[in-house]
LOSELO-680893 format. One record per residue (C-alpha): residue in three letters; residue number from 1; x, y, z. Coordinates in steps of 0.25 Angstrom, whole numbers. Layout:
<atom><code>ala</code><pos>NUM</pos><x>X</x><y>Y</y><z>Z</z></atom>
...
//
This chain:
<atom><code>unk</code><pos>1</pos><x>402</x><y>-367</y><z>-289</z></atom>
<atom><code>unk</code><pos>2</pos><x>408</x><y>-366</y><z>-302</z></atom>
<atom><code>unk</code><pos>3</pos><x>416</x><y>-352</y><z>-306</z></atom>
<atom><code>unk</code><pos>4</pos><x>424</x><y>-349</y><z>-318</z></atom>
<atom><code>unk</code><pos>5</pos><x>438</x><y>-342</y><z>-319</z></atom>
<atom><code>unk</code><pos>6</pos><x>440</x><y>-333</y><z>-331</z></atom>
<atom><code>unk</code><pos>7</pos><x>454</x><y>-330</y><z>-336</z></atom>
<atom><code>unk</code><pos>8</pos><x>458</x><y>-318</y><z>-342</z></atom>
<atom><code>unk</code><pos>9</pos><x>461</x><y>-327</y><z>-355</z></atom>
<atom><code>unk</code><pos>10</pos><x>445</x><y>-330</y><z>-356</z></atom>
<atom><code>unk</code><pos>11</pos><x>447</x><y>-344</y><z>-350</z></atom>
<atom><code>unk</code><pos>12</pos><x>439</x><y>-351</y><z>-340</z></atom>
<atom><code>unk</code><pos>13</pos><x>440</x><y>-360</y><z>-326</z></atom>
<atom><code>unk</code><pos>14</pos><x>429</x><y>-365</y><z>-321</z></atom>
<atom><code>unk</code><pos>15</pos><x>429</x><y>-373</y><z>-306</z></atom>
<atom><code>unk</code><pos>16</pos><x>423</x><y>-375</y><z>-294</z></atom>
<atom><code>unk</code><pos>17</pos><x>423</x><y>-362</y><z>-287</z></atom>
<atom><code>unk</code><pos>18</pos><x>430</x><y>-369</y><z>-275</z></atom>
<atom><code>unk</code><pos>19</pos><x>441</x><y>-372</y><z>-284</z></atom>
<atom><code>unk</code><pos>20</pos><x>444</x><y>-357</y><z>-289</z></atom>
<atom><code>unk</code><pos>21</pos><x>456</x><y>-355</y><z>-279</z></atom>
<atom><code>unk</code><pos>22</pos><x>461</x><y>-367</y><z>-285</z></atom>
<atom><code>unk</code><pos>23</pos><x>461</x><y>-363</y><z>-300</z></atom>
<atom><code>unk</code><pos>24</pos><x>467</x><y>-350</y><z>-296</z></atom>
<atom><code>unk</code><pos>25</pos><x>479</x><y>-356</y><z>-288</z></atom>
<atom><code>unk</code><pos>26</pos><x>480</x><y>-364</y><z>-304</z></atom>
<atom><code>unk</code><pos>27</pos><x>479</x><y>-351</y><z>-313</z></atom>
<atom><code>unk</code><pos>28</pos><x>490</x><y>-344</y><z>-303</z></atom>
<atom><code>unk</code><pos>29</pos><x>499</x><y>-357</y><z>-304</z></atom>
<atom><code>unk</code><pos>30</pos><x>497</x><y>-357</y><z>-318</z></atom>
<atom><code>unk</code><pos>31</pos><x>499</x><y>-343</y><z>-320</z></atom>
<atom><code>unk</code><pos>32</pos><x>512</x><y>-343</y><z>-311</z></atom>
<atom><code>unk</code><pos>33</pos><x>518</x><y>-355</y><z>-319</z></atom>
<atom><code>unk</code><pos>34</pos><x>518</x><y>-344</y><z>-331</z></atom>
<atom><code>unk</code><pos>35</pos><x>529</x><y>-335</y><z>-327</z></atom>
<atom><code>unk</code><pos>36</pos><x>538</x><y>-332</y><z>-316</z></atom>
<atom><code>unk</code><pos>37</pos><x>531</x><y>-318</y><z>-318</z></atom>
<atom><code>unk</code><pos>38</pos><x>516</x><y>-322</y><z>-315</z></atom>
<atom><code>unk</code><pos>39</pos><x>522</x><y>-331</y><z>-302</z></atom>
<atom><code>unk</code><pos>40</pos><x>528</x><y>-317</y><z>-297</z></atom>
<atom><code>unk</code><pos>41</pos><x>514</x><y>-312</y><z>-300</z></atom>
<atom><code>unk</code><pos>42</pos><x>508</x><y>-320</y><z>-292</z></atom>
<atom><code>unk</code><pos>43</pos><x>517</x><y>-320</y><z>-280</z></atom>
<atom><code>unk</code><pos>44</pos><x>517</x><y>-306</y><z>-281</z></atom>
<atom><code>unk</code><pos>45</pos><x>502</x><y>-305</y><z>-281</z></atom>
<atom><code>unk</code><pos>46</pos><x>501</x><y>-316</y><z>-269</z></atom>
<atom><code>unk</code><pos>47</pos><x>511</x><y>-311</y><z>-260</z></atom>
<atom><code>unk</code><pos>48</pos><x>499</x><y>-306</y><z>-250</z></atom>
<atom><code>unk</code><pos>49</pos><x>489</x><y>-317</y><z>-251</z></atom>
<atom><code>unk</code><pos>50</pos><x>493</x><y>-325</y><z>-237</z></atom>
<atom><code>unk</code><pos>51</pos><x>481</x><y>-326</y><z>-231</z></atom>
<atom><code>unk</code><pos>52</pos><x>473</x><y>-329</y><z>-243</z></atom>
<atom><code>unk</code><pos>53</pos><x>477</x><y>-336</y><z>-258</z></atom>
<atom><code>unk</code><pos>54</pos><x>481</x><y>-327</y><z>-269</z></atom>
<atom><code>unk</code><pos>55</pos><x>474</x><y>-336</y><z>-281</z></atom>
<atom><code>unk</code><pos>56</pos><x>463</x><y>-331</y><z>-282</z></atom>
<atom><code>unk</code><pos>57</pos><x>466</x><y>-315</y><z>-283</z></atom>
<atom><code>unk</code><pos>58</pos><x>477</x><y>-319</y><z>-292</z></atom>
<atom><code>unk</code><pos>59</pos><x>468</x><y>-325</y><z>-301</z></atom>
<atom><code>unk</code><pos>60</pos><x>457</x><y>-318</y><z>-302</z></atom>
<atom><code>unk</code><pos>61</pos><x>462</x><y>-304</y><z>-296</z></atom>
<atom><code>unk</code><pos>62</pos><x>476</x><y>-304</y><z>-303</z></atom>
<atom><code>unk</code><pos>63</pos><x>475</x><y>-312</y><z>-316</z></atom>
<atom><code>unk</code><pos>64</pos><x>462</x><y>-308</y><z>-320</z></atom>
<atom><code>unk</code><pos>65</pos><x>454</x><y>-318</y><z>-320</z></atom>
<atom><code>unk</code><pos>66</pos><x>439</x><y>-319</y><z>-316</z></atom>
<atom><code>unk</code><pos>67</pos><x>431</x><y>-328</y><z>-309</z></atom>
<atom><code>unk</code><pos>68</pos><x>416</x><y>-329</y><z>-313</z></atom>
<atom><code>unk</code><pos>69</pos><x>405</x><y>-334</y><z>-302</z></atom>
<atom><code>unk</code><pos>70</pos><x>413</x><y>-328</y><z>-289</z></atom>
<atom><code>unk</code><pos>71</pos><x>409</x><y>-333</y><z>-275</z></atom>
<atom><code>unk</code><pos>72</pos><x>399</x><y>-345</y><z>-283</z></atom>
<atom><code>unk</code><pos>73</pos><x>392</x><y>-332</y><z>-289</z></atom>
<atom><code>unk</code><pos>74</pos><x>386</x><y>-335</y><z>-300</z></atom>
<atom><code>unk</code><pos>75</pos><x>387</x><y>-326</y><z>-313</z></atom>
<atom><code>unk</code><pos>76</pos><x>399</x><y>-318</y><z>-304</z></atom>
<atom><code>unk</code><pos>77</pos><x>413</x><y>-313</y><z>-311</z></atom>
<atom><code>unk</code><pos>78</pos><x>425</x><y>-310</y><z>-301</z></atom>
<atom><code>unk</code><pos>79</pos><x>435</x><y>-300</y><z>-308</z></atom>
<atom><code>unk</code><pos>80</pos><x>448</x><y>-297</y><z>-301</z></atom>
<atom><code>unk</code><pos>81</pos><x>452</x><y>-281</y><z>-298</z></atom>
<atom><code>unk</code><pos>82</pos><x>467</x><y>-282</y><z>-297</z></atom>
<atom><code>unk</code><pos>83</pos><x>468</x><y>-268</y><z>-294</z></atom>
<atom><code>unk</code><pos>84</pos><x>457</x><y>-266</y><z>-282</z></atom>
<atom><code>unk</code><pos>85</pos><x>460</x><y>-281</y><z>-279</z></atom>
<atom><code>unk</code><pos>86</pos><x>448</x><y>-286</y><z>-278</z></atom>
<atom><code>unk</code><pos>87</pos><x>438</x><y>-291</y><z>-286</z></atom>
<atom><code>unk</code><pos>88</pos><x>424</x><y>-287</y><z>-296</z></atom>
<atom><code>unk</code><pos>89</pos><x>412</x><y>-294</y><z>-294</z></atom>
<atom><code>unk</code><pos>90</pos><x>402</x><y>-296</y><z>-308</z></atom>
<atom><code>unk</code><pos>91</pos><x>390</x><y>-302</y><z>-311</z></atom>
<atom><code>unk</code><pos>92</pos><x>384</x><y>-308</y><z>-323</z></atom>
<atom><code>unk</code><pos>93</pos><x>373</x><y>-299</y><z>-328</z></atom>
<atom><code>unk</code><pos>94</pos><x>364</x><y>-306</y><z>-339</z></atom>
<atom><code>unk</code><pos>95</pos><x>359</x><y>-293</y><z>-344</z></atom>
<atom><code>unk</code><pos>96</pos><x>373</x><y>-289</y><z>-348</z></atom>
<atom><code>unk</code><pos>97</pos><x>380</x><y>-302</y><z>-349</z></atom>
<atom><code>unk</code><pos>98</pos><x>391</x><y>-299</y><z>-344</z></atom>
<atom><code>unk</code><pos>99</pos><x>397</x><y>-298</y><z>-330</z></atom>
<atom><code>unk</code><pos>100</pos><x>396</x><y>-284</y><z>-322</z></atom>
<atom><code>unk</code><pos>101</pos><x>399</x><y>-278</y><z>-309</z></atom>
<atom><code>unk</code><pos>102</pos><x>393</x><y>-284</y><z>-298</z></atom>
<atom><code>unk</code><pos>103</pos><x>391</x><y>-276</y><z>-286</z></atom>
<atom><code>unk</code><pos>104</pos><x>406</x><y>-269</y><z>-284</z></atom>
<atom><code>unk</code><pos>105</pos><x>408</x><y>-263</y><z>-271</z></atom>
<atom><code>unk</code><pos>106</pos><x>399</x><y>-274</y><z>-265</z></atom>
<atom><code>unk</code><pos>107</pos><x>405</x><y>-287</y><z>-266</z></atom>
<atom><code>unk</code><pos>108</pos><x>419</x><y>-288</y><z>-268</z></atom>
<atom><code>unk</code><pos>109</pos><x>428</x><y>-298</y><z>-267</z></atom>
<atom><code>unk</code><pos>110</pos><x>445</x><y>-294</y><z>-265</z></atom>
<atom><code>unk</code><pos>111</pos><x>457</x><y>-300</y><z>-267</z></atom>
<atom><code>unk</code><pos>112</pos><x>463</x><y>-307</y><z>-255</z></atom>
<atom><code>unk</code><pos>113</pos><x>478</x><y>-304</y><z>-252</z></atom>
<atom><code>unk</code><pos>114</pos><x>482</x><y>-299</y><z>-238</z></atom>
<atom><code>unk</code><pos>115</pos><x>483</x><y>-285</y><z>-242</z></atom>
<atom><code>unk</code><pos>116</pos><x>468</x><y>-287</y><z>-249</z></atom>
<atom><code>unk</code><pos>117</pos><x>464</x><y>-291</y><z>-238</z></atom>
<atom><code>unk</code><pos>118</pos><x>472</x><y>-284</y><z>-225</z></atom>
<atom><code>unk</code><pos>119</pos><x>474</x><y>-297</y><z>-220</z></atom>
<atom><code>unk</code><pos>120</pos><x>483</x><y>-296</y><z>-208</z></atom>
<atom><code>unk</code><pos>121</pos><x>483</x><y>-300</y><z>-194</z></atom>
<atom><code>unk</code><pos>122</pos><x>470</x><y>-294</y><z>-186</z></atom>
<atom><code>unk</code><pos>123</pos><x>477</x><y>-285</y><z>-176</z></atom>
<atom><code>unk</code><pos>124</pos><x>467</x><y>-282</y><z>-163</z></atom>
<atom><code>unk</code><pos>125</pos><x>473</x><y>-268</y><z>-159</z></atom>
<atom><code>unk</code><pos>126</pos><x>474</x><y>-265</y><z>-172</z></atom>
<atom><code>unk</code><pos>127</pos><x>463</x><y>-255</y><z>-179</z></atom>
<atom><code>unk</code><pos>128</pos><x>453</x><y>-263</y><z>-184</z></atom>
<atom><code>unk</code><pos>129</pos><x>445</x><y>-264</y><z>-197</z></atom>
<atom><code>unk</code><pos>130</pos><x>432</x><y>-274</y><z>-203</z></atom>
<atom><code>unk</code><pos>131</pos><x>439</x><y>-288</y><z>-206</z></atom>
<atom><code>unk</code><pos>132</pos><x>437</x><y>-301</y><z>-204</z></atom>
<atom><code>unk</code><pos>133</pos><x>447</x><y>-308</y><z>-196</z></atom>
<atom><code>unk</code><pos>134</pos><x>454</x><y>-324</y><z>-198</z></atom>
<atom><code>unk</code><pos>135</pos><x>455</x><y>-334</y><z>-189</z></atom>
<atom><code>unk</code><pos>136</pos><x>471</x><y>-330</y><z>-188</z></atom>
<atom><code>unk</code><pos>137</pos><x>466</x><y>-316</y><z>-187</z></atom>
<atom><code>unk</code><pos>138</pos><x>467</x><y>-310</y><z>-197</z></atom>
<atom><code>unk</code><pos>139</pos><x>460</x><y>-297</y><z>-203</z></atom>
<atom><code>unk</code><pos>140</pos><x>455</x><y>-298</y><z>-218</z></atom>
<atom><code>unk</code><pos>141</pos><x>450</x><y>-285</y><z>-221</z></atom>
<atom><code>unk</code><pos>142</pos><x>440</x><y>-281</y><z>-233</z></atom>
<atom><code>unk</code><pos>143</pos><x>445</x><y>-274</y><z>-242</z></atom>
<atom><code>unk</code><pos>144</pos><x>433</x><y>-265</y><z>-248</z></atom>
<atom><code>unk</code><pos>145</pos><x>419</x><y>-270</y><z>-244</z></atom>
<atom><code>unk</code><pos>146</pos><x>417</x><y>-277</y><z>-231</z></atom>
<atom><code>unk</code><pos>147</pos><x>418</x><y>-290</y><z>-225</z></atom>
<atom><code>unk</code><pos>148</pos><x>406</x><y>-296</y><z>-234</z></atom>
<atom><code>unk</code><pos>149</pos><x>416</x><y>-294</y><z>-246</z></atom>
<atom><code>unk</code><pos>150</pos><x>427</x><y>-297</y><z>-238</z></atom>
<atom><code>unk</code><pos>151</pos><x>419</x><y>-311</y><z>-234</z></atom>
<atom><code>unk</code><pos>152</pos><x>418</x><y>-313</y><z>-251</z></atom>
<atom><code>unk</code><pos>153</pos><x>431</x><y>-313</y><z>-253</z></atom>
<atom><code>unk</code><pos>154</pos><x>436</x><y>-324</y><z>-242</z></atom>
<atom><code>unk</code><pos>155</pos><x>423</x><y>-331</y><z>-246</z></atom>
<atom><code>unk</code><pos>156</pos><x>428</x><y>-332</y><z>-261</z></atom>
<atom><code>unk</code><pos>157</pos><x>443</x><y>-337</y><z>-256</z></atom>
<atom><code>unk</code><pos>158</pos><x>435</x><y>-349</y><z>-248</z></atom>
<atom><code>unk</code><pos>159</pos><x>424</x><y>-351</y><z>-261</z></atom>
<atom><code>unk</code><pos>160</pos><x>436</x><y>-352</y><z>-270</z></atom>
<atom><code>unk</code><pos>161</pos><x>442</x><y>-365</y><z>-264</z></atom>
<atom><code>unk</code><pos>162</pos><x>433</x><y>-370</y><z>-255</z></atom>
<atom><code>unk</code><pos>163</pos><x>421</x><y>-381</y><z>-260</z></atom>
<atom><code>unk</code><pos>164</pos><x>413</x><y>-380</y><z>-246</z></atom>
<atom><code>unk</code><pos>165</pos><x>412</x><y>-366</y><z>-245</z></atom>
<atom><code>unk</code><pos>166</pos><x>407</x><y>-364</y><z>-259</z></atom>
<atom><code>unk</code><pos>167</pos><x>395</x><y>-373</y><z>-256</z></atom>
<atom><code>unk</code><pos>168</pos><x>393</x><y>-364</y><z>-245</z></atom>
<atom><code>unk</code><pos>169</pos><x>392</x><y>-351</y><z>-252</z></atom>
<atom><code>unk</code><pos>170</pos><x>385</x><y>-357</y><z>-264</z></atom>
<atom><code>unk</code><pos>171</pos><x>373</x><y>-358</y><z>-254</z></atom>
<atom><code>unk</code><pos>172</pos><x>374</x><y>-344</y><z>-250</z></atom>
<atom><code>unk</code><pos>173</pos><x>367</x><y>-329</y><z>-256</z></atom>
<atom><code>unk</code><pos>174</pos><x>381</x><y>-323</y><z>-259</z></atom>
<atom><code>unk</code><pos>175</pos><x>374</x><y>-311</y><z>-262</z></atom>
<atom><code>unk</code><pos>176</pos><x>364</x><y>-308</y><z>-250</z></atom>
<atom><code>unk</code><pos>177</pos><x>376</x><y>-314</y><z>-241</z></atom>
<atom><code>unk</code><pos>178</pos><x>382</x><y>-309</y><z>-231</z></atom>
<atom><code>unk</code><pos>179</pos><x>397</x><y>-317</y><z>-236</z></atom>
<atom><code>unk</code><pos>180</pos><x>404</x><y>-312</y><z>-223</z></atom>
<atom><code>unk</code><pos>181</pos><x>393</x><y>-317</y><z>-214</z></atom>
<atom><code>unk</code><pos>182</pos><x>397</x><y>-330</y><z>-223</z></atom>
<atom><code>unk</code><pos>183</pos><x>411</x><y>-330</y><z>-222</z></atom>
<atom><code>unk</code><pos>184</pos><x>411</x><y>-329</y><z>-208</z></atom>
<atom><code>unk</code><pos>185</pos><x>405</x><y>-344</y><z>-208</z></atom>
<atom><code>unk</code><pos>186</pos><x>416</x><y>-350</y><z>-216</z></atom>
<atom><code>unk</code><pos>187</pos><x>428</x><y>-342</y><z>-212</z></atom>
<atom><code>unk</code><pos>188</pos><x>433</x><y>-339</y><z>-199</z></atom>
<atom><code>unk</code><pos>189</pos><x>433</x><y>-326</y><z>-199</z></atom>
<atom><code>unk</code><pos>190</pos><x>431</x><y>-313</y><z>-190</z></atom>
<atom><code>unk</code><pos>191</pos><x>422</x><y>-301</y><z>-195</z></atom>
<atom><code>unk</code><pos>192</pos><x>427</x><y>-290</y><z>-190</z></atom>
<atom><code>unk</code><pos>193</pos><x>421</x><y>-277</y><z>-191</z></atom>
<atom><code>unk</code><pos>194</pos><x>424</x><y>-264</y><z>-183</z></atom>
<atom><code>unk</code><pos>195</pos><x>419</x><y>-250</y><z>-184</z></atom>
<atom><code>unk</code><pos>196</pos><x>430</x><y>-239</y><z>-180</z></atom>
<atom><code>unk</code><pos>197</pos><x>422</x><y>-229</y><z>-179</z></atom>
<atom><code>unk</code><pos>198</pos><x>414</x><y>-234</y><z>-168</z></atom>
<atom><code>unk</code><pos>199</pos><x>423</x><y>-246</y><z>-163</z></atom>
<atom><code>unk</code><pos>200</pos><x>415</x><y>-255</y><z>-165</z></atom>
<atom><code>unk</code><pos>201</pos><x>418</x><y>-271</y><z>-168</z></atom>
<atom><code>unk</code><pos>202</pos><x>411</x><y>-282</y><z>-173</z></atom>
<atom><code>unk</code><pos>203</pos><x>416</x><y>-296</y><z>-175</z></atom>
<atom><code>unk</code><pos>204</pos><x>410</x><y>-309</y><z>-184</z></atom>
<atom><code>unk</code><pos>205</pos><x>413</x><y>-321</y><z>-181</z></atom>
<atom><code>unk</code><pos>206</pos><x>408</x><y>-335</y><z>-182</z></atom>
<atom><code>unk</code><pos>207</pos><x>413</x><y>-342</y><z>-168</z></atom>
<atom><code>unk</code><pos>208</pos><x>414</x><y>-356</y><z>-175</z></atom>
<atom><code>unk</code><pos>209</pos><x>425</x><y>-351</y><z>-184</z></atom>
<atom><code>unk</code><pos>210</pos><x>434</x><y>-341</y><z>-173</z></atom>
<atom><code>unk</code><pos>211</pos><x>447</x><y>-345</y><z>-173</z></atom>
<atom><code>unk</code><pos>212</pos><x>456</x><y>-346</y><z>-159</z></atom>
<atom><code>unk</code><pos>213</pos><x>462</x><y>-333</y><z>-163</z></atom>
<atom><code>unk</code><pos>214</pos><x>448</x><y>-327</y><z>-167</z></atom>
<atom><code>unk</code><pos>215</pos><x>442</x><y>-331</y><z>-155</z></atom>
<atom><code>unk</code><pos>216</pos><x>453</x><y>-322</y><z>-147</z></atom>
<atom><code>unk</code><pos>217</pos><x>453</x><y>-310</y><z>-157</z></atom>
<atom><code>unk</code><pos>218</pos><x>436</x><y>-309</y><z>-153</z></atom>
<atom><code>unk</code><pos>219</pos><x>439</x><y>-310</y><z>-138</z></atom>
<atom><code>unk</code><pos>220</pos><x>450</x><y>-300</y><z>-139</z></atom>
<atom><code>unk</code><pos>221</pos><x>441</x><y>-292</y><z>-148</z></atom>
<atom><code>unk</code><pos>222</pos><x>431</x><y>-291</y><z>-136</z></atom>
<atom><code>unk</code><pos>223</pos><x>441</x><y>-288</y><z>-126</z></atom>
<atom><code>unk</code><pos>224</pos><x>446</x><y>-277</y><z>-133</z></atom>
<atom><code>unk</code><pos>225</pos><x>446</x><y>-260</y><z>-130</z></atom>
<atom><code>unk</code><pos>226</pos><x>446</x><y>-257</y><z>-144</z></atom>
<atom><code>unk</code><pos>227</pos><x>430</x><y>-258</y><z>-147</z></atom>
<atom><code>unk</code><pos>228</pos><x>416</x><y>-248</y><z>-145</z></atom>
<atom><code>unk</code><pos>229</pos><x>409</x><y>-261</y><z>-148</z></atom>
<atom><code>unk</code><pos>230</pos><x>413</x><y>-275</y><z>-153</z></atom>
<atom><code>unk</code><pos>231</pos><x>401</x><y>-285</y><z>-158</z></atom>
<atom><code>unk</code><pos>232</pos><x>403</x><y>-300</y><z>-160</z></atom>
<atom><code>unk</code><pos>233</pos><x>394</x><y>-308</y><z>-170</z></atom>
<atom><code>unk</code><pos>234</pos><x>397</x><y>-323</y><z>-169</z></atom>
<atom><code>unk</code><pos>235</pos><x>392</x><y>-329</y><z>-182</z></atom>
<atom><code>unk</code><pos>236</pos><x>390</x><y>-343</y><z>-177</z></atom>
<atom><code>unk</code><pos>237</pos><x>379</x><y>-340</y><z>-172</z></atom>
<atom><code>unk</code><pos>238</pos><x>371</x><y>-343</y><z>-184</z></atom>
<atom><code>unk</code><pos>239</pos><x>375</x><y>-357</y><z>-183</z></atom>
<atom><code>unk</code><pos>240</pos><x>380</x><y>-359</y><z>-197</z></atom>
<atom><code>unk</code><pos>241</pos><x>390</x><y>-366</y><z>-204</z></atom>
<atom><code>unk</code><pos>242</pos><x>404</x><y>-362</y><z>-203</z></atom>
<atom><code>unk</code><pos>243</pos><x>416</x><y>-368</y><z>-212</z></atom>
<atom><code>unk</code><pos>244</pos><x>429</x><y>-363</y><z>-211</z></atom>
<atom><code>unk</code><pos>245</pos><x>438</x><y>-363</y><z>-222</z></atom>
<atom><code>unk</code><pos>246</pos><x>450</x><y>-355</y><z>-217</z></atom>
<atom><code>unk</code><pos>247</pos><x>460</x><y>-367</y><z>-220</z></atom>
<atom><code>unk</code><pos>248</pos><x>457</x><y>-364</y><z>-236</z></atom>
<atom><code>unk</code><pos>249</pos><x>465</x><y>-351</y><z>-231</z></atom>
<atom><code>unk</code><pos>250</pos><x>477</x><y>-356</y><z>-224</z></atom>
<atom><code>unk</code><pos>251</pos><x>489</x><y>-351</y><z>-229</z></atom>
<atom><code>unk</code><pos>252</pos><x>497</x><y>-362</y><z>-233</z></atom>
<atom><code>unk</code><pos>253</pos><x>510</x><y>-364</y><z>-245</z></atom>
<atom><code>unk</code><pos>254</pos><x>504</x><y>-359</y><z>-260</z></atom>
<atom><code>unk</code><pos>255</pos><x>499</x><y>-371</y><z>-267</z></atom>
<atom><code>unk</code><pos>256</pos><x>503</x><y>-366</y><z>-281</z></atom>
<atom><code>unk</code><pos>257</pos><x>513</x><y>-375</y><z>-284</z></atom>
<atom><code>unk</code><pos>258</pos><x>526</x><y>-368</y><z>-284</z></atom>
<atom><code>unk</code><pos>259</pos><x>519</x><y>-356</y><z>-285</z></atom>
<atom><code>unk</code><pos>260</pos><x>518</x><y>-347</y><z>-271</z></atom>
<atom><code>unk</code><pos>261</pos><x>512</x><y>-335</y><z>-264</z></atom>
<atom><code>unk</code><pos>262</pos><x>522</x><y>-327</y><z>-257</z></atom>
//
């Protein structure tokens, strides 16, 4: 579960991988001690990030630098894409001994802020499109892709300070996975997908982790007009484990010392 964080300088950081979210939250103190200008930066940079923290993309997405064996891949590089706000995937090629492009378009992995993510209340007689759903209803939306790389990206957020959740995806074929079918077992979400064409609506869920609220928003589903057809798959039926790591995401004060988000 080692990785290793490379700054733009040519040094290195190696911890845990649980332990990233933590090293980043040093480098932006420690970056926002320097000037008043670099604390603007950052606040600037963090105004939209409510629902999820802002260290991470600042590190790696802002400040340029890179984060070699993402998601406990071995031999994989994460470079930040400030511009498209998201992130490139590579791979260690022996052959060439160097990293390269690994499969763009595919697998990708974006930065986190509200506006990344169209995070806002989940409205039911609103026009719908593919998301997944919190426990506080709210819609997270992909932002290219789908919800498998959608699934990557919250997955990463939970791998970066969580030690249980990294023993669980250590076990598992992150390649020939379906990562949405495994967040849906530790984070209590709703997959939403709906076709507008043909109206029609299909909910994922895993009963064992619905919230009070969630519960409602499925039974109003089926009692709404609004629908050809509307399908739902109940995950726990499967019987397998379940954690919930949501309180990692509660927002709460910024621990930066005197440093805030906005």
């Amino acid at each position: 579960m080692v990785a290793e964080i490379l700054a733009p300088n040519g040094s290195k950081i190696n911890c845990l991988y649980y332990e990233i979210e933590e090293k980043c939250k040093e480098i932006c103190e420690e970056y926002c001690s320097i000037s008043e200008e670099n604390l603007e930066e950052f606040e600037t940079f963090s105004k939209d990030y409510t629902y999820f923290a802002p260290y991470f993309d600042f590190v790696f997405g802002y400040l340029g630098y890179q984060l070699f064996n993402i998601s406990l891949r071995k031999n994989f590089l994460l470079i930040g894409n400030l511009e498209n706000r998201c992130y490139k995937l590579k791979r260690y090629s022996k052959g060439l001994e160097d990293y390269v492009p690994y499969k763009f378009g595919k697998e990708i992995i974006t930065f986190v802020s509200d506006r990344d993510l169209s995070i806002k209340p989940f409205e039911i007689d609103k026009d719908y499109v593919p998301c997944f759903i919190t426990k506080d209803l709210k819609q997270i939306v992909p932002k290219s892709g789908g919800h498998r790389e959608l699934a990557r990206t919250i997955l990463n957020l939970g791998l970066i300070q969580d030690k249980d959740l990294c023993q669980k995806i250590l076990s598992i074929d992150q390649e020939n996975t379906d990562m949405a079918e495994v967040l849906m077992r530790y984070y209590p979400l709703l997959r939403f997908d709906y076709d507008e064409k043909n109206r029609e609506t299909m909910i994922v869920y895993d009963c064992r982790l619905l919230s009070r609220e969630q519960s409602n928003f499925i039974k109003e589903m089926q009692n709404g007009q609004k629908f050809f057809s509307l399908s739902l798959f109940d995950y726990s039926k499967y019987k397998e484990e379940v954690i919930d790591w949501t309180y990692k995401f509660v927002k709460k004060e910024d621990d930066l010392s005197e440093y805030r988000r906005i």
